[in-house]
C-alpha positions in Angstrom: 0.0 0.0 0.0 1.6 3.4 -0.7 1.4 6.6 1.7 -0.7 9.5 0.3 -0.8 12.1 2.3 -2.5 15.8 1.4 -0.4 19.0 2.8 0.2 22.5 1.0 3.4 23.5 -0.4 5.3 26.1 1.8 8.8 26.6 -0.1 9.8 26.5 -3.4 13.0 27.5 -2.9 15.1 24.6 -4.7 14.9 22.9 -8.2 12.4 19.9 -9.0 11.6 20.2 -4.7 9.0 21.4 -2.8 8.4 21.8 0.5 5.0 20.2 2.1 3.6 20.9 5.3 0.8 17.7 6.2 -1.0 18.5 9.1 -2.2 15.9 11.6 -4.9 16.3 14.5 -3.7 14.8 18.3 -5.7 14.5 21.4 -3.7 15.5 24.5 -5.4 13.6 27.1 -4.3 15.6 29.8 -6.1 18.2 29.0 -8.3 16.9 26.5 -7.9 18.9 23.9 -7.3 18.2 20.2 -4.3 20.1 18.8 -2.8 20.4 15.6 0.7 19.4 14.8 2.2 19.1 11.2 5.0 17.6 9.7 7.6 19.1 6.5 8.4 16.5 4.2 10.5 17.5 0.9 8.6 16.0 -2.5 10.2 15.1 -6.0 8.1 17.9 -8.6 9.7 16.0 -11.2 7.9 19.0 -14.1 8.3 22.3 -11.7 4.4 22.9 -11.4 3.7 23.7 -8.0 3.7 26.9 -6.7 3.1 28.9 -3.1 -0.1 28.1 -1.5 -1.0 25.3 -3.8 -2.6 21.8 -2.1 -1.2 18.7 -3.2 -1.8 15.1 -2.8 1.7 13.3 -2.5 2.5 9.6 -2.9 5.2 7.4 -1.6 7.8 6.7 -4.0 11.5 5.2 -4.2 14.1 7.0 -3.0 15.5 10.7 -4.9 18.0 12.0 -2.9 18.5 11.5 1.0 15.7 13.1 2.3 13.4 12.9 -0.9 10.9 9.8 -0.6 8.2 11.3 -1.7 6.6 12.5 -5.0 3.4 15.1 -6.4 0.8 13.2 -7.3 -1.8 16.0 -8.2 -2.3 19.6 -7.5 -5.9 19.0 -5.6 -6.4 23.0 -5.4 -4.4 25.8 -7.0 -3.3 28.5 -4.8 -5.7 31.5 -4.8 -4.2 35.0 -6.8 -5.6 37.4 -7.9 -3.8 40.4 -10.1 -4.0 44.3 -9.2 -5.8 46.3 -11.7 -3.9 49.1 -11.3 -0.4 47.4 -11.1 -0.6 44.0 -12.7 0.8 42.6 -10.1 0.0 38.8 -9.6 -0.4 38.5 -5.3 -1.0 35.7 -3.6 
C-alpha cells in the first residue's frame, strides 16, 4: 500500500523540490484537547508545477536523494491569486 498524504506546499525555494507541510490532529489527554501538529516532508516535482499556497496530494515513491521519498501526485487545489488592476501585479 503506498502513503498518500494531502499537505500545502510552503517553499519552493530549490529545483524539481518542494516543500510540504501535512498537518495531523492529536488528542492530549491531559487536558483533553485536540491540537494540531504538522509535519515538513520535501517532494520530488519532477515538471516544476507547483507553486506557493498550492494543495497537493503526495504519494510514496522510491528513493530521490536522502531526504526525498516522496513525490506530487496531483495539484488538488491551485493557490488563490488574484492580479491588481492598477499594477498588474500577480499576489498571492
Amino acid at each position: 500500500m503506498r502513503h498518500n498524504f494531502i499537505g500545502m506546499v510552503v517553499s519552493t525555494a530549490a529545483q524539481k523540490t518542494v516543500k510540504v507541510r501535512v498537518p495531523r490532529r492529536v488528542m492530549n489527554h491531559h487536558v483533553h484537547k485536540e491540537l494540531l501538529m504538522h509535519k515538513n516532508y520535501l517532494v520530488h516535482d519532477e515538471l516544476d508545477q507547483c507553486k506557493l499556497g498550492d494543495v497537493v496530494r503526495i504519494e510514496h515513491c522510491r528513493k530521490v536523494s536522502k531526504r526525498k521519498t516522496f513525490a506530487v501526485a496531483e495539484i488538488v487545489k491551485p493557490a488563490r491569486t488574484w492580479t491588481d488592476p492598477e499594477t498588474g501585479i500577480v499576489h498571492l
